[in-house]
C-alpha positions in Angstrom: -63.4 30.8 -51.0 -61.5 29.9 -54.0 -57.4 30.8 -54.1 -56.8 33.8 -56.1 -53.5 34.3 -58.5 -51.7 37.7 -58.2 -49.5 37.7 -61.4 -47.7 40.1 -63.8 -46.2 41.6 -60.7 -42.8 42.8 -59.0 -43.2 40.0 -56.1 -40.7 41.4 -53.7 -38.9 37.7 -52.7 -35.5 36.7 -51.5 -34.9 40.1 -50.8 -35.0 41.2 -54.1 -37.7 42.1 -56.8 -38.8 39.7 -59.0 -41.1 39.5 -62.5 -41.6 35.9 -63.1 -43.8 35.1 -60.0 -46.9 34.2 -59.1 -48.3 34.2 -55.6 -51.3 32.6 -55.2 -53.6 33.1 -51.5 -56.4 30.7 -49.9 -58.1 30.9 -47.1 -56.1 33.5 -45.5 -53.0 32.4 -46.1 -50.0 32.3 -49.0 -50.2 28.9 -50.5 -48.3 28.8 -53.4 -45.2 31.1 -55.0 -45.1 29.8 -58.3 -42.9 30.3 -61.1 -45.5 32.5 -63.7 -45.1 29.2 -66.3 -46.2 27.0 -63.9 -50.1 26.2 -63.8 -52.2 27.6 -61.1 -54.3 25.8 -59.2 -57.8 24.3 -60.1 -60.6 27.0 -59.7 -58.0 30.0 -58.8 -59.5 33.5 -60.0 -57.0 36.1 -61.1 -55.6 39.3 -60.5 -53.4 41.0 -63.1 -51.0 43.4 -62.0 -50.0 44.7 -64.3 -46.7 45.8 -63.6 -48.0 46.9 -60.3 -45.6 45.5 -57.1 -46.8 43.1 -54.6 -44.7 43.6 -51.2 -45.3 42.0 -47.9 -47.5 44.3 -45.7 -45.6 46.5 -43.8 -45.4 46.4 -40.0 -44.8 49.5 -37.7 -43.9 49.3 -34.2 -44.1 52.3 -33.0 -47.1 54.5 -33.9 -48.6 56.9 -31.7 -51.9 57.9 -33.8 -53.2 58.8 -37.0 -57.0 59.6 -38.8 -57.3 62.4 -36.2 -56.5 59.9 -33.1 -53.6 60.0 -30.4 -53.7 56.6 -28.7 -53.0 58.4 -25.2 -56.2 60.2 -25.6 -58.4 57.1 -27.1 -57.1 54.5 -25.7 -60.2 52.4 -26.5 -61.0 49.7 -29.1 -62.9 52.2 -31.7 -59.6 54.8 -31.2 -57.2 51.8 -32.1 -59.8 51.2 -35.2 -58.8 54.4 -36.3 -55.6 54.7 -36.0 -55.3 51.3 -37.8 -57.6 52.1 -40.5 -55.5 55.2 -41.1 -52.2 53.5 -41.5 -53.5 51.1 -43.4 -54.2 53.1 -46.5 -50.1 53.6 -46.6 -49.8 50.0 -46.9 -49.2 48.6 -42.9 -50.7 45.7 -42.2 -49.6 45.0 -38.7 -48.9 47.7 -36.0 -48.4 48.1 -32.3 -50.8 51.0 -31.1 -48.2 53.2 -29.1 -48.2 55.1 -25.8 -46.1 57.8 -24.5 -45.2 58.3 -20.9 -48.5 58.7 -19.2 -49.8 58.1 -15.6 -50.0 53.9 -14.9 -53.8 53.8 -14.8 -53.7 55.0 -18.8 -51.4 52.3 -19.4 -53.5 49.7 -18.2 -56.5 51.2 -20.1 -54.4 50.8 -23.5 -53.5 47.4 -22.4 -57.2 46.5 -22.0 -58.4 48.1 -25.0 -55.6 46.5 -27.1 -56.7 42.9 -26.1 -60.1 43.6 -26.8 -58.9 44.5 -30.2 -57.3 41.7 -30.8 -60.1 39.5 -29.5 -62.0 41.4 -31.9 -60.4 41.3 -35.2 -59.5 44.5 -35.6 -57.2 44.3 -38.5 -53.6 45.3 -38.1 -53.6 45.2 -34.9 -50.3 43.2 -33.5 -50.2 44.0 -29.8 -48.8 47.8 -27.9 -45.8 49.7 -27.7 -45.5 50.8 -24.0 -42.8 54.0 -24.5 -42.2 54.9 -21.7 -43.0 56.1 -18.5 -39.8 54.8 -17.4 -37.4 57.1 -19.1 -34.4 59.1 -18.6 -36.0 62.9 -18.3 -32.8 64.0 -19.0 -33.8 62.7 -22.6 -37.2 63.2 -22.5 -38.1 64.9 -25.6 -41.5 66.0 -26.0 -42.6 63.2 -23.2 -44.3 65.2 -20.0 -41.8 65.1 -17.1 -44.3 65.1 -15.0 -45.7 61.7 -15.9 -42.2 60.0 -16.0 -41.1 58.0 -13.3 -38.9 55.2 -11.9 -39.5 51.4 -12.2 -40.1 49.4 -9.4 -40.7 45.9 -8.5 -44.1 46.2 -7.4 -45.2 48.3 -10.3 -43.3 44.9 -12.3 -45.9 42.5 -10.8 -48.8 44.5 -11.7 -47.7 44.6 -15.6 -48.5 41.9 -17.4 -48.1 41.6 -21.2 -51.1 41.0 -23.3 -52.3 37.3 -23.2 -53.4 37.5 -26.9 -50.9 39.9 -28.8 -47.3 41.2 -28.2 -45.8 43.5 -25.6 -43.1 45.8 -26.4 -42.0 48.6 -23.8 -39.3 51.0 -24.0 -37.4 52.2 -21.1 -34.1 53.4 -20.0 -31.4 51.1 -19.2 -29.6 53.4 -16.4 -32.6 54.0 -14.7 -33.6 50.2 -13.6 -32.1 47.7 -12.3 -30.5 45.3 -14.7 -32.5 42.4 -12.8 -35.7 44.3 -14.6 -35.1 43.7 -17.4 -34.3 40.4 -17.3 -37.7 39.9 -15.5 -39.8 41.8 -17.6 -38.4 39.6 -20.5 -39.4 36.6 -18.7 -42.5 37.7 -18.3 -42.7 37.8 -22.0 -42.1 41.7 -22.6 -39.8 42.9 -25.5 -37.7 45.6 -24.1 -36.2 48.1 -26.0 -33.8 51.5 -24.9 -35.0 54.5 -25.4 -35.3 58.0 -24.0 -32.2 57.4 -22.5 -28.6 59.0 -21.0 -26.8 55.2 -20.1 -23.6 54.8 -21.2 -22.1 52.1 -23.1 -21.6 49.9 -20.5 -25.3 50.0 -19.4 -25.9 49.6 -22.5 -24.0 45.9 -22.8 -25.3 45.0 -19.4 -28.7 45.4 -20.4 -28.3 43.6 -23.5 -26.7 41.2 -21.4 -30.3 41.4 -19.4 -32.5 40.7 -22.5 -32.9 44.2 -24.0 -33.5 43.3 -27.6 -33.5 46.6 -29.7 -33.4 50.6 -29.3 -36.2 53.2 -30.1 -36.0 55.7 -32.6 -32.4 55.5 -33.1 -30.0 58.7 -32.9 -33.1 60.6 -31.2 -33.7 61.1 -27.8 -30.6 59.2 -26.8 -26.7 59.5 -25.4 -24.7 59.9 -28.6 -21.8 58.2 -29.9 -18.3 60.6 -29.1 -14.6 59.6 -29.1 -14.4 57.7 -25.6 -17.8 56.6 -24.6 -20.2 55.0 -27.4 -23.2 55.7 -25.7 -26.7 54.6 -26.5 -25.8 55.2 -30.4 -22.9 53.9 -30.6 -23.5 50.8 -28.8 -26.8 50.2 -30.6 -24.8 50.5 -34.1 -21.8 47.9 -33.2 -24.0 45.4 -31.5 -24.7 42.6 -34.3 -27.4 41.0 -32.2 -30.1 44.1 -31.5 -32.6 45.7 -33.3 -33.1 49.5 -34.1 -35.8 51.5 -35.0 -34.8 54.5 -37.3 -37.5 57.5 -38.5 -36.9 58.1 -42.2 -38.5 61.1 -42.8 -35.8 63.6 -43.5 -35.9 65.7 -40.6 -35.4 63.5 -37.3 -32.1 61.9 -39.0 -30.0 63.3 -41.5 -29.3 61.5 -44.8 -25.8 60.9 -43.7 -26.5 59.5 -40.1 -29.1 57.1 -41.8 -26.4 56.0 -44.3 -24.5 54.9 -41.4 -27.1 53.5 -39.5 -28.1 51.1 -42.7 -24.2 50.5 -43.0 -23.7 49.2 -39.9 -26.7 47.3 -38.4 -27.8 46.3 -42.1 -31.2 45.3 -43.6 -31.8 42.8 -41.7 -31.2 44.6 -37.9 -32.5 48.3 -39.0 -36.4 48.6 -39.1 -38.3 51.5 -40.3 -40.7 53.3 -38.0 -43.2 56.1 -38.0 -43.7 57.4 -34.7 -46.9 58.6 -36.4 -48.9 61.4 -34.3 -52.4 61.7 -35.3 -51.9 64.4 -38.8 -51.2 61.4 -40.4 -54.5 59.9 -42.8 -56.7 62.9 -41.1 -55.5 66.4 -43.4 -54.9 67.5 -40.0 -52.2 70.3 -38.9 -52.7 70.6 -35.6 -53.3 68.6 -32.5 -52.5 68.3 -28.5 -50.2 66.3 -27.0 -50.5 66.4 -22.7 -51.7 69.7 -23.1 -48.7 70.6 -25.3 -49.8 72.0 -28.0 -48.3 70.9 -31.7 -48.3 71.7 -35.3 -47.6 70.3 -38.4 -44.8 72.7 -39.9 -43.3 71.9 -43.5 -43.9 68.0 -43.1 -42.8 67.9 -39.1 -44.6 67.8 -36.0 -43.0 70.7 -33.4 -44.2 72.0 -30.5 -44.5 75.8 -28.9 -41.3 75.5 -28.4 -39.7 73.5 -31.8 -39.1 70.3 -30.2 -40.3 67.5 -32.4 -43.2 65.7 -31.6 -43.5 62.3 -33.2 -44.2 62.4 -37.2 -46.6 63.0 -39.6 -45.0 60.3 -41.2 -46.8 57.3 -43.1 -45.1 54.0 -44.0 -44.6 54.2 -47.3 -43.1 57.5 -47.5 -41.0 55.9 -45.1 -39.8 53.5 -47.9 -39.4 55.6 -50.7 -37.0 58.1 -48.7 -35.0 55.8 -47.3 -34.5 54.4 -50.6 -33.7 58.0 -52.0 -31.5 59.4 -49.3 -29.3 56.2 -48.6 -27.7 54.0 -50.9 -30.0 51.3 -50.1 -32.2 50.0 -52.9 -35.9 50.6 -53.0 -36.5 46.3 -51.7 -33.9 47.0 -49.2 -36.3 49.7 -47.4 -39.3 47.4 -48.4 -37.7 44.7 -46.7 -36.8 47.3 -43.7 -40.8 47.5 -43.2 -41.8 44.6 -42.7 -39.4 41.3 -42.3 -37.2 43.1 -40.3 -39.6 44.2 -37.7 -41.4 40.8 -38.4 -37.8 39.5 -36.9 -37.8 42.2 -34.1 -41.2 41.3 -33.0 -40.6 37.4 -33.3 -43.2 36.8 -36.1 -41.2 36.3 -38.6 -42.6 32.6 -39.2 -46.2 34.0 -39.6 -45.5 37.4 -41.1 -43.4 39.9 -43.4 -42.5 38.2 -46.3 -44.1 36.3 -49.1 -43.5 32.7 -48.6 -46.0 29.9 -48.7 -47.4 29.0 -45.2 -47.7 32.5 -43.9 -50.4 35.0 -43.9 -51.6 36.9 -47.0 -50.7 40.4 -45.4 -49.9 42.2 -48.6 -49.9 45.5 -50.5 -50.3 46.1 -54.1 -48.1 49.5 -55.1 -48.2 51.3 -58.2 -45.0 52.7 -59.9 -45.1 55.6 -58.3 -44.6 54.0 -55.0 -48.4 54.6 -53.9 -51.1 52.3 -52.6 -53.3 50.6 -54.8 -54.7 47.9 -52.0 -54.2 46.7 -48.7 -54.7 42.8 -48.0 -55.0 42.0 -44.6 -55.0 38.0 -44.3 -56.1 38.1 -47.8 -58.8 40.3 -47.7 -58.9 43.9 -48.7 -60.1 45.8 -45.6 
């Protein structure tokens, strides 16, 4: 297959946009960023931009469905399929196929199907996103009480994380024992905090432990008050974490994702989704452990109004981060993808454009809409 030159394009590089680049693929892989005087390789085909920009696929961590599919319902390879396919047309390239708190035999079926999407090819697809069932149910959101429940040693040596992708669970710090986490990281988990009531000293100890970043940010979490940080305000002075923030306008307001991106930065805030399964299907309507939920000016809510996950896609993601923050438009592009490439600990195969690393990319037109999605080089 002979390399193909993407020029006349806004190559988002050095954190910054950029017009007088080239990048040039083969064989999977970026192997050349080239000034756009300097001569492309021998035998290199050519696509023109056109103006167009040319971003490092973005990579979601948390999403719970989309194209009609909720992963806790599906969890086989064809639902994961799906759900990829769906995101994909909103410019992710790499996601972790997510679960909410369900009973433990579902969570091993997800684990199973993953890996044999992986072992597949099924494009996109990075590892799992285990949220939960070990979470506070004092902060349960939307997540069935019923199906939450404590960790326990024993239930530790039956979890193992995938062989063949990446593990990420989210539980609550104050309900485990600090040694948990520290195991499950040696295992080779990535633990994050989430659904939880700990305070801020739970919080250090379990950073302390391993913990390594915080789900959905603000939501569904001990908040930040005038002598006890909490969850939030812990998660927002710690230099060395990760958090995952939902830009859609409704779960966080414009002003508490100003001071989310002020304090962790670009480089420690990640965009999410939480996508539930409205998103690529035209969908309003779907069930969630027999909870039923609608789609209601943009937002997912149950009988009740609580918010259900998203209806959220990626790149709409971007673009309102970009307009309700002061954060510049590569500033959110960079929030969706190196910046969970980092979390995630793929940073040297993934989520920027730099030669060596895989051609996951997406081709965006002014108006911030997909043209193509490029999945180790190939459109999919």
């Amino acid at each position: 297959m002979n390399p193909i030159a993407y020029t006349n394009g806004k190559v988002l590089h050095g954190g910054r946009f950029r017009n007088d680049l080239t990048v040039v693929t083969s064989e999977g892989r970026i192997a050349h960023v080239l000034d756009s005087t300097q001569e492309l390789p021998a035998g290199a085909g050519r696509v023109d931009l056109a103006g167009d920009y040319l971003l490092p696929g973005f990579i979601d961590v948390q999403v719970n469905g989309g194209g009609g599919v909720l992963f806790n319902e599906q969890t086989d390879v064809e639902g994961i399929r799906t759900i990829a396919g769906a995101h994909r047309a909103f410019g992710t390239t790499g996601l972790l196929p997510t679960l909410i708190s369900d009973e433990l035999d579902v969570v091993g079926r997800g684990l199973a199907a993953v890996e044999e999407a992986i072992q597949l090819g099924v494009p996109g697809v990075l590892g799992i996103h285990i949220e939960g069932p070990f979470l506070n149910v004092e902060r349960k959101g939307v997540h069935d009480a019923s199906r939450i429940r404590r960790l326990t040693e024993k239930i530790i040596a039956s979890l193992e994380p995938l062989p063949n992708g990446l593990t990420l669970i989210t539980l609550a710090p104050e309900t485990v024992e600090p040694g948990m986490i520290s195991e499950l990281v040696r295992k080779g988990f990535i633990v994050s905090a989430g659904h939880s009531n700990a305070t801020q000293a739970q919080v250090k100890q379990a950073l302390d432990r391993g913990l390594r970043g915080f789900t959905h940010l603000y939501n569904a979490m001990s908040q930040l008050t005038a002598r006890e940080a909490g969850v939030v305000g812990q998660a927002l002075v710690d230099d060395g974490s990760w958090c995952g923030i939902i830009a859609d306008g409704h779960h966080v307001s414009a002003e508490a994702l100003e001071l989310a991106f002020r304090c962790k930065g670009v480089d420690k805030l990640m965009l999410v989704t939480d996508a539930m399964p409205p998103v690529g299907s035209g969908q309003n309507d779907f069930v969630l452990m027999g909870n039923p939920v609608t789609v209601q000016n943009g937002v997912c809510v149950d009988r009740d109004g609580t918010l259900a996950g998203t209806a959220l896609d990626m790149a709409t993601a971007v673009r309102t981060m970009a307009e309700l923050t002061s954060c510049s438009l590569a500033d959110a592009c960079v929030m969706a993808s190196a910046t969970p490439a980092a979390f995630l600990g793929i940073d040297v195969q993934a989520g920027v454009i730099e030669e060596g690393l895989r051609a996951d990319l997406v081709i965006m037109d002014d108006r911030f809409q997909v043209r193509s999605a490029l999945i180790g080089g190939r459109g999919v």
